[in-house]
DSSP file (Angstrom, degrees, kcal/mol; ACC not computed):
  #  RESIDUE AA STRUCTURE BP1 BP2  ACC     N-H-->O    O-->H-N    N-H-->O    O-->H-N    TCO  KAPPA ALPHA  PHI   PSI    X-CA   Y-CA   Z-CA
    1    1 A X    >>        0   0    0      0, 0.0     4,-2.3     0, 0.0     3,-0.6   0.000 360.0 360.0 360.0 -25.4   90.0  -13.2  200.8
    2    2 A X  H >>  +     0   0    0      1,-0.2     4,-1.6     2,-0.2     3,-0.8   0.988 360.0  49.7 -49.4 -80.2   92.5  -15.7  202.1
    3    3 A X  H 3> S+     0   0    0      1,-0.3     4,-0.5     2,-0.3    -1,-0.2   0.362 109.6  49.5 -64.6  -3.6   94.0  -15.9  198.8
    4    4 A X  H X> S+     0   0    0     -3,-0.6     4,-4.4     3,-0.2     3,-0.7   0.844 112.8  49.3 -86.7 -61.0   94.4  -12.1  198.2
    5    5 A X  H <X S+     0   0    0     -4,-2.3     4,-2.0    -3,-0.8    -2,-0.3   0.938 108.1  50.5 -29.8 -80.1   95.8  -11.7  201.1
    6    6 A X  H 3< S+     0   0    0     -4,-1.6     4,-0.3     1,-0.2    -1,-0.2   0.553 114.2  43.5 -14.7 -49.9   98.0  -14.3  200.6
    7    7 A X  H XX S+     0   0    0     -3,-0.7     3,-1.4    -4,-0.5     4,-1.2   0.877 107.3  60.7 -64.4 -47.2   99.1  -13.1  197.2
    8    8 A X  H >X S+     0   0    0     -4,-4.4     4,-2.0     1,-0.2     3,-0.6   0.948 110.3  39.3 -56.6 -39.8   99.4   -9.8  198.3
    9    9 A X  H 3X S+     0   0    0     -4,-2.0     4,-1.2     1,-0.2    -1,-0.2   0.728 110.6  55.0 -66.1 -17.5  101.9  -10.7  200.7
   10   10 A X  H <> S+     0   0    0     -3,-1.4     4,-1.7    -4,-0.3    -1,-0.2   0.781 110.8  51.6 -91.7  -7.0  103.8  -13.1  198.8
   11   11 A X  H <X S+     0   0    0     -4,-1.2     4,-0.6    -3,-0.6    -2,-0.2   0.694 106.4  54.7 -71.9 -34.0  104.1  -10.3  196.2
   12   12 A X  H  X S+     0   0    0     -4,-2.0     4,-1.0     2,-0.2    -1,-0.2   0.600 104.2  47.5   2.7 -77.1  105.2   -8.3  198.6
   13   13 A X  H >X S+     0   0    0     -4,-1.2     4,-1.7     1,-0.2     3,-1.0   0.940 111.1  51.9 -91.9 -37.0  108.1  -10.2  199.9
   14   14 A X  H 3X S+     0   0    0     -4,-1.7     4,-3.6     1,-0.2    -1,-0.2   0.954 112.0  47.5 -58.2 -36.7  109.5  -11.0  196.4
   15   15 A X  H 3X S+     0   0    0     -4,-0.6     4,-2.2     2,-0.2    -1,-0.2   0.848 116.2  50.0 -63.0 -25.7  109.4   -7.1  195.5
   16   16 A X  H <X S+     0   0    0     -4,-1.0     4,-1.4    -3,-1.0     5,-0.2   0.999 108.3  44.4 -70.3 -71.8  111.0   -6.8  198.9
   17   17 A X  H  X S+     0   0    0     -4,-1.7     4,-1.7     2,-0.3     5,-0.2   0.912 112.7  58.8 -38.0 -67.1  113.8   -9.2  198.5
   18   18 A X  H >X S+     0   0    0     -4,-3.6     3,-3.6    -5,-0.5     4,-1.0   0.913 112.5  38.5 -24.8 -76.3  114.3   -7.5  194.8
   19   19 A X  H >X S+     0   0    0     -4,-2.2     4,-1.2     1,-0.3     3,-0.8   0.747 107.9  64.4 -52.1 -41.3  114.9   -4.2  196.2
   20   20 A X  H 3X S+     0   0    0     -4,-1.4     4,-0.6     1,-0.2    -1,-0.3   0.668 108.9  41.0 -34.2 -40.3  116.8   -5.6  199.0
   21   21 A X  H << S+     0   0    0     -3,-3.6    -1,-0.2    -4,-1.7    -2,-0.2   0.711 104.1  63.9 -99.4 -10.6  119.3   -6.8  196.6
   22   22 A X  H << S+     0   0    0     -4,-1.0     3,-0.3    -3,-0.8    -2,-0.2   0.671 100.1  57.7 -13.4 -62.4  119.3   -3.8  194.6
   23   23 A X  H  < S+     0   0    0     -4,-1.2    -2,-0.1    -5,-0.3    -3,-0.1   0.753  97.3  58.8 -71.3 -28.8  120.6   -1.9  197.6
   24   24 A X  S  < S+     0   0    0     -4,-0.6    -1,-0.2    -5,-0.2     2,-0.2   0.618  78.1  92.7 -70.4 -15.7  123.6   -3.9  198.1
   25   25 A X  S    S-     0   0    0     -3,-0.3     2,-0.5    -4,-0.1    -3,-0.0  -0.664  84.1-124.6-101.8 134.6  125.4   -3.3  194.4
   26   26 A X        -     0   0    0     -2,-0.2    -2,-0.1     3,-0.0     3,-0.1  -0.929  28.4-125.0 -77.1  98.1  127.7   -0.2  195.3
   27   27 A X        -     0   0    0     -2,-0.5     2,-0.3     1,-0.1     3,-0.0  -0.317  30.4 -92.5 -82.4 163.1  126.8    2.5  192.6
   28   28 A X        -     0   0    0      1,-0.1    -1,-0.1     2,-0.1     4,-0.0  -0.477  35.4-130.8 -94.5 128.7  129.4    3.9  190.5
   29   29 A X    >   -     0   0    0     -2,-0.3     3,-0.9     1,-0.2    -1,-0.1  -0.180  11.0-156.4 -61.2 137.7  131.1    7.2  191.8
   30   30 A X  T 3  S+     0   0    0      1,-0.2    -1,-0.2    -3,-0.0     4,-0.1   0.592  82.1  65.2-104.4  13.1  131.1    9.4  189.3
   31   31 A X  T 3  S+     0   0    0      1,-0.1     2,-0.5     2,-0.1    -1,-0.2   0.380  83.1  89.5 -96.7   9.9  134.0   11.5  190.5
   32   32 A X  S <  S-     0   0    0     -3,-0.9    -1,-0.1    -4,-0.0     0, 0.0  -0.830  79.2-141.0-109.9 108.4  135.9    8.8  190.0
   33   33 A X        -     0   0    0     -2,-0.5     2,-0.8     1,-0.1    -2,-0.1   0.048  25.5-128.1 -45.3 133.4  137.5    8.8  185.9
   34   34 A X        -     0   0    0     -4,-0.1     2,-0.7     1,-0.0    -1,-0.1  -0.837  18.8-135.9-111.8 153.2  137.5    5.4  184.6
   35   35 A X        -     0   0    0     -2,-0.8    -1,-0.0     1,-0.0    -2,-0.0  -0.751  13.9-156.9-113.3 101.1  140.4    4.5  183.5
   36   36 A X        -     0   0    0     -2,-0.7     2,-0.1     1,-0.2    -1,-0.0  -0.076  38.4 -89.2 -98.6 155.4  141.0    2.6  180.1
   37   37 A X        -     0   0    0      1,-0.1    -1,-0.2     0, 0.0     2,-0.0  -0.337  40.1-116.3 -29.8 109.8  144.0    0.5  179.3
   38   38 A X        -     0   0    0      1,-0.1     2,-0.6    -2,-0.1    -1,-0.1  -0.519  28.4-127.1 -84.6 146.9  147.0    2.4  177.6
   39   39 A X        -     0   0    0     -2,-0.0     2,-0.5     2,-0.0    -1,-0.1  -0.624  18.4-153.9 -47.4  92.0  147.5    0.8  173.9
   40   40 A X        -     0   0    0     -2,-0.6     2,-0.4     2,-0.0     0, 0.0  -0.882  20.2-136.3 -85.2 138.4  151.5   -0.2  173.8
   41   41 A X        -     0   0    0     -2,-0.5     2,-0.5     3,-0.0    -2,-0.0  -0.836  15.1-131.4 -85.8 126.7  152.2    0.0  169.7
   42   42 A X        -     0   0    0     -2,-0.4     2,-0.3     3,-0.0     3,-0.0  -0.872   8.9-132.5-101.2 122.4  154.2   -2.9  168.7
   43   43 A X        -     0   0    0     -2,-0.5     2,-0.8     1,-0.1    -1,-0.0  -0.530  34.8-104.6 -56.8 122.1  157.0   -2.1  166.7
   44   44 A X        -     0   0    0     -2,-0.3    -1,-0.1     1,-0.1    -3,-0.0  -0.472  42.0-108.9 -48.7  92.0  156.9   -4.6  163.6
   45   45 A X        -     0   0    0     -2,-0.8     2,-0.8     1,-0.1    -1,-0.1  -0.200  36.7-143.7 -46.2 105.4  160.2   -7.5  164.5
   46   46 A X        -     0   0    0      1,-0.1     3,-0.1     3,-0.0    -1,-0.1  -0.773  22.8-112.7 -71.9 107.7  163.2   -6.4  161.5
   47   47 A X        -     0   0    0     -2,-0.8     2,-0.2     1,-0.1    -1,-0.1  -0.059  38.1-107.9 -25.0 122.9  164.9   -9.5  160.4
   48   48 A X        -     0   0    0      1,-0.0     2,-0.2    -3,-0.0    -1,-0.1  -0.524  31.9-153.5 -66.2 135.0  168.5   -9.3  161.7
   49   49 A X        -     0   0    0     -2,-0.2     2,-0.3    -3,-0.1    -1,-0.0  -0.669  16.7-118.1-102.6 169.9  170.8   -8.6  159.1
   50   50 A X    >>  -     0   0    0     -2,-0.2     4,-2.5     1,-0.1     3,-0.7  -0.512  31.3 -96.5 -90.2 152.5  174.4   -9.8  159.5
   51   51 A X  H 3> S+     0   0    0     -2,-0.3     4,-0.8     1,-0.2    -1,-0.1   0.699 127.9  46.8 -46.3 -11.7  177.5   -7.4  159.5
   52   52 A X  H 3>>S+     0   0    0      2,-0.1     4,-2.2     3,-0.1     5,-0.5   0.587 114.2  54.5-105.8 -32.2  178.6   -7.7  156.2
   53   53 A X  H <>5S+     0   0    0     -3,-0.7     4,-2.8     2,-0.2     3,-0.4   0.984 106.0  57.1 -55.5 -56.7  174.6   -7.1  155.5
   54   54 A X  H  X5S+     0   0    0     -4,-2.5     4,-1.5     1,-0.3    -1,-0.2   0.791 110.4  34.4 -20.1 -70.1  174.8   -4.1  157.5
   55   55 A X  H  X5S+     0   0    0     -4,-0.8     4,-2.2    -5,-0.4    -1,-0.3   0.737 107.2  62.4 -89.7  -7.8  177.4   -2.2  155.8
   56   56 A X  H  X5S+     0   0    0     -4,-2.2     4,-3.5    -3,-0.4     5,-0.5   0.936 112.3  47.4 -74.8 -64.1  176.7   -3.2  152.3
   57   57 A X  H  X<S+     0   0    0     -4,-2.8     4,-2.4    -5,-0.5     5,-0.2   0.972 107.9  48.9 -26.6 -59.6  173.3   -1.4  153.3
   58   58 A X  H  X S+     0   0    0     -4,-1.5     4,-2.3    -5,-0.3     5,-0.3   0.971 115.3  49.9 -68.6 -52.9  174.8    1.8  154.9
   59   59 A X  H  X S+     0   0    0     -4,-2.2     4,-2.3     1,-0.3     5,-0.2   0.865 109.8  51.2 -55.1 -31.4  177.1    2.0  151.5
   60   60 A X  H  X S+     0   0    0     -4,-3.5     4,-6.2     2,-0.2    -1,-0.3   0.968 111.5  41.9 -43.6 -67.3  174.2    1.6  149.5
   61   61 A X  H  X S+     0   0    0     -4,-2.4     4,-0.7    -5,-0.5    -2,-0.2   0.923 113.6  58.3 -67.0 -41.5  172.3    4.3  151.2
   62   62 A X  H >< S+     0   0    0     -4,-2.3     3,-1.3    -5,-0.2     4,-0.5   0.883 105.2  49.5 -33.0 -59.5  175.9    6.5  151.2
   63   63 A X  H >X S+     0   0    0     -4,-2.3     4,-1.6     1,-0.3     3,-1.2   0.860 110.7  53.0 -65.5 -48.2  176.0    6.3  147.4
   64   64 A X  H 3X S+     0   0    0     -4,-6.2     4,-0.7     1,-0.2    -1,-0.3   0.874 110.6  41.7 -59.8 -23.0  172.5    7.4  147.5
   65   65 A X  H <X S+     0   0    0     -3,-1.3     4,-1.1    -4,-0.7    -2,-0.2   0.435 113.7  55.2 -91.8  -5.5  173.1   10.3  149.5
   66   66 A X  H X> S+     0   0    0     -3,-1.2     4,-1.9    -4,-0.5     3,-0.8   0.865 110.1  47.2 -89.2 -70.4  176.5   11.1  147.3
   67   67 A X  H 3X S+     0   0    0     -4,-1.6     4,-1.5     1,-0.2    -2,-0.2   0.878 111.2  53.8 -36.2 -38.8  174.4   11.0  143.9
   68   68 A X  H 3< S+     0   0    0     -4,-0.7    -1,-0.2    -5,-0.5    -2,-0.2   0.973 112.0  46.3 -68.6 -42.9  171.6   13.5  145.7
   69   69 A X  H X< S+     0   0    0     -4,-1.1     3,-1.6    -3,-0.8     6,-0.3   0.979 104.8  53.7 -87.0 -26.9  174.2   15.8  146.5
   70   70 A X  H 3< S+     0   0    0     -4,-1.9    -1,-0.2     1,-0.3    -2,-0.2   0.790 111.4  47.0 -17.4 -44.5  176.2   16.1  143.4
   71   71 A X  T 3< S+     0   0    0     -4,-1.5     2,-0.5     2,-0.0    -1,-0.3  -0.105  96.6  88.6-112.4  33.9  173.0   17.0  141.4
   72   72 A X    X   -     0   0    0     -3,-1.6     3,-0.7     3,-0.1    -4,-0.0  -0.984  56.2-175.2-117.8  99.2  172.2   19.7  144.7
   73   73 A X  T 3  S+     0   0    0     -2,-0.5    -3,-0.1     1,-0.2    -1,-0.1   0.699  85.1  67.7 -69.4 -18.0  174.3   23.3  143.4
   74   74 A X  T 3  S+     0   0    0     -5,-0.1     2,-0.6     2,-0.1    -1,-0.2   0.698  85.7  88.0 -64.0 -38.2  173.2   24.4  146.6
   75   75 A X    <   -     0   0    0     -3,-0.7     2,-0.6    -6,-0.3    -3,-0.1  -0.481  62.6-150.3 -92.7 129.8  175.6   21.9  148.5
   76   76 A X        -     0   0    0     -2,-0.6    44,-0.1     1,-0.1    -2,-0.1  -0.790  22.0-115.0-108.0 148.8  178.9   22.7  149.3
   77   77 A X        -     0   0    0     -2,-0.6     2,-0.4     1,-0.1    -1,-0.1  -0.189  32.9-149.0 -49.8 122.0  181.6   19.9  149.6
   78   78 A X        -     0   0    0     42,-0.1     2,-0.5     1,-0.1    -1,-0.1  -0.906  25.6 -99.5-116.9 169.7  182.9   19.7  153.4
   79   79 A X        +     0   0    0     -2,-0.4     3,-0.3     1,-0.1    -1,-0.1  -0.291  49.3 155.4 -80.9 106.2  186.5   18.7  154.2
   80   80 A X        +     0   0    0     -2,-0.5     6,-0.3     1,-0.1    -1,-0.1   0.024  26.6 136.3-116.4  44.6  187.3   15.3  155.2
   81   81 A X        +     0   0    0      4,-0.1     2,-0.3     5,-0.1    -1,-0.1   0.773  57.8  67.4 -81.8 -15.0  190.8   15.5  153.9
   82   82 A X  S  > S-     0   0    0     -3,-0.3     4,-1.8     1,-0.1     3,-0.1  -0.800  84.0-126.3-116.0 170.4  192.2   13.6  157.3
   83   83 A X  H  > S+     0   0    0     -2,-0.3     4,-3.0     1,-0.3     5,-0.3   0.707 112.9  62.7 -81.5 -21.7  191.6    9.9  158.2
   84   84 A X  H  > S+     0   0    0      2,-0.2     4,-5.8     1,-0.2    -1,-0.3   0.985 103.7  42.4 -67.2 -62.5  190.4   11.5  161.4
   85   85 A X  H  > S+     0   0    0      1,-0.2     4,-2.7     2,-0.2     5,-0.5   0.870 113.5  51.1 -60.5 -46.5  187.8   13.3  159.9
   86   86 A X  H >X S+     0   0    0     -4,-1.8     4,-3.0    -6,-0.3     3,-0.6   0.973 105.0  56.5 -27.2 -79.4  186.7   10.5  157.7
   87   87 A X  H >X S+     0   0    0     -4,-3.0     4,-2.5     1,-0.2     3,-1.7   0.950 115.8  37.6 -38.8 -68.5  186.5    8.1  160.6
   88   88 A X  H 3X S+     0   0    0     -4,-5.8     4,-2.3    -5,-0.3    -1,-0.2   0.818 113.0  48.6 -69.4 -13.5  184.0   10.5  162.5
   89   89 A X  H <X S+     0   0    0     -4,-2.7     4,-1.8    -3,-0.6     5,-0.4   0.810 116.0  53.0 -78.5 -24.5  182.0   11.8  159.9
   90   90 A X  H <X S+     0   0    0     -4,-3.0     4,-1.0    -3,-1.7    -2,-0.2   0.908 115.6  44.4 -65.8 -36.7  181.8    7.5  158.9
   91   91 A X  H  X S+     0   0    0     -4,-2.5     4,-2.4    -5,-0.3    -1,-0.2   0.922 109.8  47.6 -83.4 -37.1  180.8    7.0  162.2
   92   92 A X  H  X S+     0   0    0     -4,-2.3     4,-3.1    -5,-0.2     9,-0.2   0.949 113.6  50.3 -47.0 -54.2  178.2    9.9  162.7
   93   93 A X  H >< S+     0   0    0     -4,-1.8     3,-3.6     1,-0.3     5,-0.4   0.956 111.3  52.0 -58.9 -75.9  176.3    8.9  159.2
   94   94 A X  H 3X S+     0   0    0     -4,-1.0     4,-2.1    -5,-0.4     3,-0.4   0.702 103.0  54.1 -51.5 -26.4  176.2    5.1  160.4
   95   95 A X  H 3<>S+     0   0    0     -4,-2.4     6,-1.4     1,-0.2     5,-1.0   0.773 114.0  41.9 -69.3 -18.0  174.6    5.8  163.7
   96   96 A X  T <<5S+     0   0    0     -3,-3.6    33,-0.3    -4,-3.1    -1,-0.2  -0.105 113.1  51.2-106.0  43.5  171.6    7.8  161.9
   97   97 A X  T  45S+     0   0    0     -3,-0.4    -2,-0.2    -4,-0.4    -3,-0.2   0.283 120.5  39.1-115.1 -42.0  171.3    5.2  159.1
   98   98 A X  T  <5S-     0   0    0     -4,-2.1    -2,-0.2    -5,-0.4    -3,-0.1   0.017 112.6-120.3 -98.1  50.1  171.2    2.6  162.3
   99   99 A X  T   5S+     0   0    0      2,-0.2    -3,-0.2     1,-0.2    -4,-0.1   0.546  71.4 135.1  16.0  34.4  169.1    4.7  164.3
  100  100 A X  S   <S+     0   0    0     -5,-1.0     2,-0.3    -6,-0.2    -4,-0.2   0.925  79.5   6.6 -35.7 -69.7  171.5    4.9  166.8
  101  101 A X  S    S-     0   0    0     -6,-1.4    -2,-0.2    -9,-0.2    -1,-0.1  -0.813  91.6-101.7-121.9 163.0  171.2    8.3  167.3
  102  102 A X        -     0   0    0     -2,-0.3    -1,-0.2     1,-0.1     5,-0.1   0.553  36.9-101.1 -63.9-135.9  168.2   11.1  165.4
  103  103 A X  S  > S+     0   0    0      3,-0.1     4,-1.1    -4,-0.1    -1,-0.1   0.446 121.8  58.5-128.8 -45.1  168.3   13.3  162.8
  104  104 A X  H  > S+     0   0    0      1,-0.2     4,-1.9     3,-0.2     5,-0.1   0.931 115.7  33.4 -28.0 -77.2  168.6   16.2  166.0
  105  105 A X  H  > S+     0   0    0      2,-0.3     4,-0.5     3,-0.2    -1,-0.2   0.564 115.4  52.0 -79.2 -20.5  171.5   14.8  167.3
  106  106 A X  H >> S+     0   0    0      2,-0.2     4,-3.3     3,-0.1     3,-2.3   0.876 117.0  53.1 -80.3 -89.8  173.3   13.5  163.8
  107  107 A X  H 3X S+     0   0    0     -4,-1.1     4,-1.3    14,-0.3    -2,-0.3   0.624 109.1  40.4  11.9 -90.1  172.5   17.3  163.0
  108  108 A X  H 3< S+     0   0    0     -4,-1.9    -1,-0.3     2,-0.2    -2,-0.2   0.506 107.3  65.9 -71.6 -17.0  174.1   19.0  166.1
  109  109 A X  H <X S+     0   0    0     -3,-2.3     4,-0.9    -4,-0.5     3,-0.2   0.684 109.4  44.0 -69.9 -40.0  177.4   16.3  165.8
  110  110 A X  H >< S+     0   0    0     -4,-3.3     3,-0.7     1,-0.2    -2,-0.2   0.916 107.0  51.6 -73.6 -76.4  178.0   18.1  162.6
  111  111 A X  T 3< S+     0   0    0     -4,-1.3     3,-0.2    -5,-0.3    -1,-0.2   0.631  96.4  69.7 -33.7  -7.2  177.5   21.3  163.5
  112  112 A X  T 34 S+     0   0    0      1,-0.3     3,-0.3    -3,-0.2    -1,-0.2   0.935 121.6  21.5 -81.9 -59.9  180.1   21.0  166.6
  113  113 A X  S << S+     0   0    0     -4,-0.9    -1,-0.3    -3,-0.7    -2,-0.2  -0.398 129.4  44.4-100.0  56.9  182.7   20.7  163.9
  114  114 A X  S >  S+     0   0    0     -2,-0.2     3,-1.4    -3,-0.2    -1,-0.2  -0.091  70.3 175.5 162.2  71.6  181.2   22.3  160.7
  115  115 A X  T 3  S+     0   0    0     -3,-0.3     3,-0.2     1,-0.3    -4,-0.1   0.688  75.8  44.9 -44.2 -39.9  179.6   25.5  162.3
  116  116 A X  T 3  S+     0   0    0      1,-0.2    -1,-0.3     2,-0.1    -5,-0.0  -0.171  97.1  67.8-135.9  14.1  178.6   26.9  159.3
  117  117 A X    <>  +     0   0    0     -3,-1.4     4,-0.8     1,-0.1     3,-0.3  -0.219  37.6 145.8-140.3  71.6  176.8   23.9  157.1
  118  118 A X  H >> S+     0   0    0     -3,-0.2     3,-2.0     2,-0.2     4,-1.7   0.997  76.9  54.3 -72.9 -55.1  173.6   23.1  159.1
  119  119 A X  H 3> S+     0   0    0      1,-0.3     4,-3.1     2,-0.2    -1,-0.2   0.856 105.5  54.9 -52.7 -30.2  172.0   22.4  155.0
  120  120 A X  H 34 S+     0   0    0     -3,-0.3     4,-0.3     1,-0.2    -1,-0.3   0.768 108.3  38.5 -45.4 -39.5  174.4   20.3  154.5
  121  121 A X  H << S+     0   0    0     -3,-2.0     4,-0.5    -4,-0.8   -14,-0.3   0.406 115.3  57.3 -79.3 -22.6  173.9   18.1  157.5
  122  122 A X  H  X S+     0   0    0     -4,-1.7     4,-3.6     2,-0.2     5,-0.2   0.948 106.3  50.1 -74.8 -58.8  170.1   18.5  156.8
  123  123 A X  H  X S+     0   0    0     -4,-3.1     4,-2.3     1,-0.3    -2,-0.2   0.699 113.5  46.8 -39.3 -32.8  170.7   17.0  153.2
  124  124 A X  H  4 S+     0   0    0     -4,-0.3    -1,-0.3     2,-0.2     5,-0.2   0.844 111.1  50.1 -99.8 -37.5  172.6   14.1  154.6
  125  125 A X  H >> S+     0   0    0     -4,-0.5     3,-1.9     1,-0.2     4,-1.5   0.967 110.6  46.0 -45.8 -54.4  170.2   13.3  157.2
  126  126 A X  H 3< S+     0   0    0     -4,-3.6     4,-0.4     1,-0.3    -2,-0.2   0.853 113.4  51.4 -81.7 -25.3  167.3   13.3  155.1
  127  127 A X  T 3< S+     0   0    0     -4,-2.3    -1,-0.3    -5,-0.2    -2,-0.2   0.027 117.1  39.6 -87.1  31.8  169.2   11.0  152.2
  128  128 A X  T X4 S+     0   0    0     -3,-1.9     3,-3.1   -64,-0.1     2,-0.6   0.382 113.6  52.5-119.3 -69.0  170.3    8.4  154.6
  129  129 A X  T 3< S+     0   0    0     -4,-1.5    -2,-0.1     1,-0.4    -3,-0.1   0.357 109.8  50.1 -38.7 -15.3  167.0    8.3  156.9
  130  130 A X  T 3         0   0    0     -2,-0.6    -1,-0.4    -4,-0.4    -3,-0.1   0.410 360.0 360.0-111.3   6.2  164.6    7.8  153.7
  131  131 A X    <         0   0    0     -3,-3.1    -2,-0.2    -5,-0.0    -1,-0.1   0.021 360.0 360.0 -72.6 360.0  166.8    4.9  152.5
C-alpha cells in the first residue's frame, strides 16, 4: 500500500506542478486586434539616365504624342505661337513624362490657360504617360 500511496502522491505533485505552470502563461485577450506588419511595396530601382538621355526620351515620347494626334480629327491644334507659350506648355509635358507632377495636375495646368480643350490635354497626357 506503501507504494500506491506513494505513486499516488508522486502523481499528484507532477499534475500539480503542470497545472501550476499552466496558470502563469497570461492568456490572450481577445479584445485586443492583433496587429500584423504593414507590407511597404518596393518600387523597382530605374537606372539613372543622364541629361542628354533624358530629353532624347521626352522627344521621343513628344513625337509619339505629335503622330497620335495628327491621325485624331477630333483634336484641335492649340496656339503656341509665342516662345512664352512654348516654354510652358515644354515645361508642363516634361514634368508628366518625368512624373513630376500627375495626369490631374498636368490636366488642370492646361486648362488654367486653355479653358476650353480639357480632350486635348487628356490626349496628351495619356500619349506621354504610356510612353
Amino acid at each position: 500500500m506503501k507504494t500506491k500511496t506513494a505513486s499516488l502522491l508522486l502523481t499528484s505533485l507532477v499534475v500539480a506542478t503542470g497545472l501550476s505552470f499552466t496558470a502563469c502563461t497570461p492568456a490572450p485577450n481577445p479584445r485586443v486586434p492583433v496587429q500584423k506588419p504593414k507590407q511597404v511595396k518596393q518600387e523597382p530601382v530605374k537606372p539613372q539616365m543622364t541629361e542628354e538621355e533624358k530629353q532624347a526620351a521626352y522627344k521621343s515620347a513628344m513625337r509619339n504624342v505629335g503622330m497620335t494626334i495628327k491621325s485624331d480629327a477630333s483634336y484641335k491644334k492649340l496656339d503656341l505661337s509665342t516662345p512664352e507659350l512654348k516654354e510652358w506648355f515644354t515645361d508642363i509635358t516634361y514634368k508628366l513624362w518625368d512624373h513630376q507632377i500627375n495626369r490631374s495636375q498636368f490636366i488642370a495646368y492646361g486648362l488654367e490657360k486653355y479653358p476650353d480643350r480639357a480632350y486635348e490635354f487628356q490626349i496628351i497626357a495619356d500619349g506621354l504617360l504610356s510612353s
